[in-house]
Structures are given as C-alpha cells and as structure tokens.
N, C-alpha and C positions, 0 to 999 in steps of 0.2 A: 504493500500500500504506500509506504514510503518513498518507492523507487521515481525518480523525475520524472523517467519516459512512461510513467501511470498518468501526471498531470500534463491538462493545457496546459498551464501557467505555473514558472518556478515559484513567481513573488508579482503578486499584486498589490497597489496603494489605495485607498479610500479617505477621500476625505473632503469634509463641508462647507462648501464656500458661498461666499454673500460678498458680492463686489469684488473679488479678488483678481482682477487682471495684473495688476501690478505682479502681485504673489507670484499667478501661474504663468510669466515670460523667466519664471528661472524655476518655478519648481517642477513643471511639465520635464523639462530637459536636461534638467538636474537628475529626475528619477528614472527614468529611464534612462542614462548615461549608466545608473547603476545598480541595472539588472532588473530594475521591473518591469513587468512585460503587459502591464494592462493599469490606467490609472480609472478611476470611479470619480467623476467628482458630484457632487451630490449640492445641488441646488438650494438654496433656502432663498429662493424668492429676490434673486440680484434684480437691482434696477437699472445696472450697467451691463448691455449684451457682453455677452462674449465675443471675443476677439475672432474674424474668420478663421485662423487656423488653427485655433483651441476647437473650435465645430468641426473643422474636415481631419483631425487628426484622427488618425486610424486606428492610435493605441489610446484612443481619452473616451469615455463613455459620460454623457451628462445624464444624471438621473434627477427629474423635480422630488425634493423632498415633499413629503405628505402627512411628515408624521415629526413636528416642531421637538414637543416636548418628550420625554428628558430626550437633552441633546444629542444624546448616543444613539436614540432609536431608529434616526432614519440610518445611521452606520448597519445598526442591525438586519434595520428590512433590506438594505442591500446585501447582505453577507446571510443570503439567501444559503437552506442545505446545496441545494444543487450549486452553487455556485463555491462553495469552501473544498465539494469535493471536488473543482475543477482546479483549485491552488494550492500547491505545496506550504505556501507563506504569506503573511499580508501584514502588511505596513498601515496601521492607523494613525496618523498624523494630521495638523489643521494645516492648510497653506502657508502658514508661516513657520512650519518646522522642519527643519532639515537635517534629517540624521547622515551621519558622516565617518567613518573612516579614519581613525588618528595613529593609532600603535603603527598601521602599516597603510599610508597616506593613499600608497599607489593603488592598492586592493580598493575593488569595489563593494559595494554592500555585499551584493549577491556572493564573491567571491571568500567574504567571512563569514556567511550564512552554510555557504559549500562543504567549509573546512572547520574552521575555528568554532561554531556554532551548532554544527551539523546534528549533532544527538541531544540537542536540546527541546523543550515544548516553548518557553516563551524568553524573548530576552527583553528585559526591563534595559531603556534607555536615556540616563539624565539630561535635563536641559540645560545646555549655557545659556544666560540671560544676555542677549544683547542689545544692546539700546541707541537712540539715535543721535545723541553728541551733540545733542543743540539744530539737529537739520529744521529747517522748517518745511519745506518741497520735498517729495516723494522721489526717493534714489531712482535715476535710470535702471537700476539693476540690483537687485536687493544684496546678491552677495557677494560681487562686486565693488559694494558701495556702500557694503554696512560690515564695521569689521570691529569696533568697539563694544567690550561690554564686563559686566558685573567681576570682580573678582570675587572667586569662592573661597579667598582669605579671609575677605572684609565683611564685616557689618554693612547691612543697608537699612540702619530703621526709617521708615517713613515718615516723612515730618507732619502727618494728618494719617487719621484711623483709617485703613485701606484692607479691602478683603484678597483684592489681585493683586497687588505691587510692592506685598510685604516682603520681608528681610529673608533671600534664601542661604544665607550661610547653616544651618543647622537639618534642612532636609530641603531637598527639589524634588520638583516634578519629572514623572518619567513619560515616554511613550513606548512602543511594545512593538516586536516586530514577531510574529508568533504561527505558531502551525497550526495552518486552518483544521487537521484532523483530529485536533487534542483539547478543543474550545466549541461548547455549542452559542454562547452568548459575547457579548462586548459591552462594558462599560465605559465611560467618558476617556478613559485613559489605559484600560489592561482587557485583556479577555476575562472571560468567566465562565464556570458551569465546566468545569475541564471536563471530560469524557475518555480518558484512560489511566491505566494504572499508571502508569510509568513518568507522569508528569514530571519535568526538570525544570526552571526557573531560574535564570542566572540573571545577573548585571552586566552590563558591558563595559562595565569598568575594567575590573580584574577577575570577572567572569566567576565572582564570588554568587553562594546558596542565594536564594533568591525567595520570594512567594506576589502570591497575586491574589491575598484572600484583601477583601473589601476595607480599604484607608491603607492598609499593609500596599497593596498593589499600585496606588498612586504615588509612592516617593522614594526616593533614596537619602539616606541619611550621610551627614559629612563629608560630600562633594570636597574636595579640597585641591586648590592649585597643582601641588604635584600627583594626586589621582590624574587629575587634568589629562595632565602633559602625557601617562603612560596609557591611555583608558584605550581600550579596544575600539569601541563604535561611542558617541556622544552628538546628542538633538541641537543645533543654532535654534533658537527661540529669538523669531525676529518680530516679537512683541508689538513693539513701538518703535519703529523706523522714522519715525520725522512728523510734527505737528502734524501734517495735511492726514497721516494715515491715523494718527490719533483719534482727530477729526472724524474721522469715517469709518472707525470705527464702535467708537460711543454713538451709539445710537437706542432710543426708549424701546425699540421691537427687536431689539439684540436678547436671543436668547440662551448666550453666554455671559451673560452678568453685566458687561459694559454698559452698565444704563444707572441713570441715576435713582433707582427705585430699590435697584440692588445693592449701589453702593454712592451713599451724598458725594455729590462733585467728583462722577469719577473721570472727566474731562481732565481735572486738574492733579488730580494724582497719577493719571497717565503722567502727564509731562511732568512730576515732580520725579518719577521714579527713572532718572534720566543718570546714570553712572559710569561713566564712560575707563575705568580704571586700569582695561589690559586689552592691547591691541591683538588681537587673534587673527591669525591669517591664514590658519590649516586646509579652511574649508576654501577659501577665496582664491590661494594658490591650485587647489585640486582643481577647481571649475572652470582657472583659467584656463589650464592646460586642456584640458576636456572642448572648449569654446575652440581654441588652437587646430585642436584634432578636427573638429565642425566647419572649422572653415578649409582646413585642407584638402576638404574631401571633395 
C-alpha cells in the first residue's frame, strides 16, 4: 500500500485562500519546484479573480469553499476518502507558509520525504516568524523580498493584549506534512483520527518523538536559534509582509481571527508585531537558484 507506483500523487498541497494573488506568484512555483504534484487551493469567496495562469494551470485545482466554519472543514471536505487514497502525502499549509529544506538546502521537500522521513506517519513542522521591516507596499515577490524576521532567542512581548502576535520564544506553531493513509480527519494545523497501528510522529527539527493529540499537535516547544540553523525541514510564516497586506488582510468576515471582534484593534497589533532581528536567507537563496533553473529552460 505504501509502495509510490500504488499512488497518482507522491505529495499533494491544500490550502485556503481569500485574495491571495500576491501569495500564489511564489507559492504555486515554489511547490511544485518541490515535488508536489497536484496543489488544491480552496476558495473562501476572493473578490480578487485569479490571475489567468493560476486558472489554466494544469497542476492547480480551485475548489469554492462551502463549508466557512471551523476553518479546517473545507480542508476536510477536500481531502475526500477517494482522494487520500490517490496520495502518498499532503502538505496542509495557508499561502503564506512555506516549508523549506535547511540541514541539506539543495534537497527538495519530496526528496527528504523519500529518505530522511520515509517511515514516518506525520512530520510536525515549526514556523519562522517573519515580518515586514517597516514595508508599506506589497513585495514584488514575497520571498524574494521578504527575508527578515523574529529571532527565537529573543523575547517579543507585545506592547497591547494580542491573541495572534504574541511572544513565540517558548513554543511555535507547527504545520504537518503527513500520510494520507495513516489520518482519516484534519485539524487547523495537524491530522487527526490516525487509522493505524504503527503511527510515528516526529519534528523536523532533529527528527525528535513527536504527537498530534489535540493542543499537543499545534506547537513545538523551544525553537531556538541554533535548533535553527541544524533543523531538517522548517515553515517561513510570511504573516505580515508590509502594511498594504496587513490591510487586506484584517478584514470583519475573516474567519481566521483577523477581525476586530476577535481580537480589539487587530489592525494595529498587526503592524506593532513588526521585528525585524535576523536576516534569513536559506529559503530566498534556494528559490533563486530554482527561478535560475526556470529561466534556463
């Protein structure tokens, strides 16, 4: 059951977007650079079309969400039976996250999935927070153009009560990149409802025990600068890229918190949570080289 040539699909992506053009001119081409073979993106009602070649792309599927609340479920209603057992793997991520490749730059996702990863059921993946350094205009190219962010040295306490843009030096958030045959459900951030014995659970950090039982499954605790630097696979969280996407993304029918109902003046703690402390270039050097390859061709 495990075997590749059993699947369509080594590793498929899913994920819900509302306005995100900006997002998907790096994360379309980003993911499929490495090794996803089919992206899902799941509608919540943008009021900005999509870009023509986001429609005629052959490996992108737009599906209308239909089902708002909890925010996981329209992930669910795509991640149909029939469709998990068409994929060995699947990457749940929001358009602003880009998991990445650090211990061995040149490997691609798929290619640490193959090897490094290979007998595992889910791999828990930390987010870097990175932020927009004062932009006010929406980067040409998100990663490219957005290379600053959080140290997991430092303190960030926020200087006003915030429920998103609190302090992660003592536990982050993760995202999952996990085997569709060992998960019948999905949560906002990990699989759930495993379905075999043999269930394994690691970090991509140093590939340390793991779990995915409910609050356990959304964090890793201790992030720290030099995990950093040696960590197997780790998320860009491109949050808050620059006032204008702040902007647009605080909105009252956002039903991922960003609204002022969920959280007083979350406008303003957006752009308070702006820490610009360790220039990261891991991901921005991979993608150039990747752009490189793209136009060679």
């Amino acid at each position: 059951m495990d075997d590749d040539a059993f699947f369509k699909y080594f590793m498929i992506s899913v994920t819900r977007v509302y306005n995100e053009n900006m997002m998907l001119r790096s994360f379309i081409p980003y993911y499929l650079s490495q090794g996803v073979d089919r992206i899902y993106l799941l509608d919540d009602n943008s009021t900005e079309p999509f870009e023509d070649w986001v429609l005629s792309h052959p490996n992108v599927e737009i599906q209308k969400v239909r089902q708002r609340l909890p925010e996981w479920s329209s992930v669910e209603r795509c991640l149909t039976e029939e469709l998990r057992k068409k994929t060995k793997w699947v990457i749940t991520v929001d358009s602003d996250e880009f998991i990445h490749t650090r211990r061995n730059p040149e490997k691609t996702i798929r290619e640490e999935m193959e090897t490094t990863f290979k007998f595992v059921s889910c791999v828990k993946i930390p987010w870097l927070m990175f932020t927009r350094n004062k932009r006010v205009e929406n980067p040409k190219d998100v990663i490219m153009d957005t290379v600053w962010r959080w140290s997991q040295d430092k303190r960030h306490p926020p200087p006003k009560p915030t429920k998103k843009f609190g302090c992660r030096k003592e536990q982050m958030e993760v995202k999952c990149i996990w085997r569709a045959s060992h998960y019948r459900q999905m949560h906002c951030h990990y699989p759930c409802k495993c379905c075999t014995e043999n269930e394994v659970v690691v970090s991509s950090v140093d590939m340390e025990p793991d779990g995915v039982e409910p609050w356990r499954g959304t964090i890793y605790k201790n992030l720290t600068e030099k995990k950093v630097e040696n960590a197997w696979m780790l998320c860009n969280h491109y949050r808050i890229v620059s006032e204008e996407h702040a902007k647009g993304k605080c909105y009252e029918d956002s039903c991922t918190l960003y609204t002022n109902k969920a959280e007083e003046n979350i406008l303003e703690n957006a752009l308070l949570a702006d820490y610009p402390d360790v220039k990261d270039l891991c991901l921005r050097n991979k993608y150039e080289k990747i752009l490189s390859r793209v136009k060679t061709i």
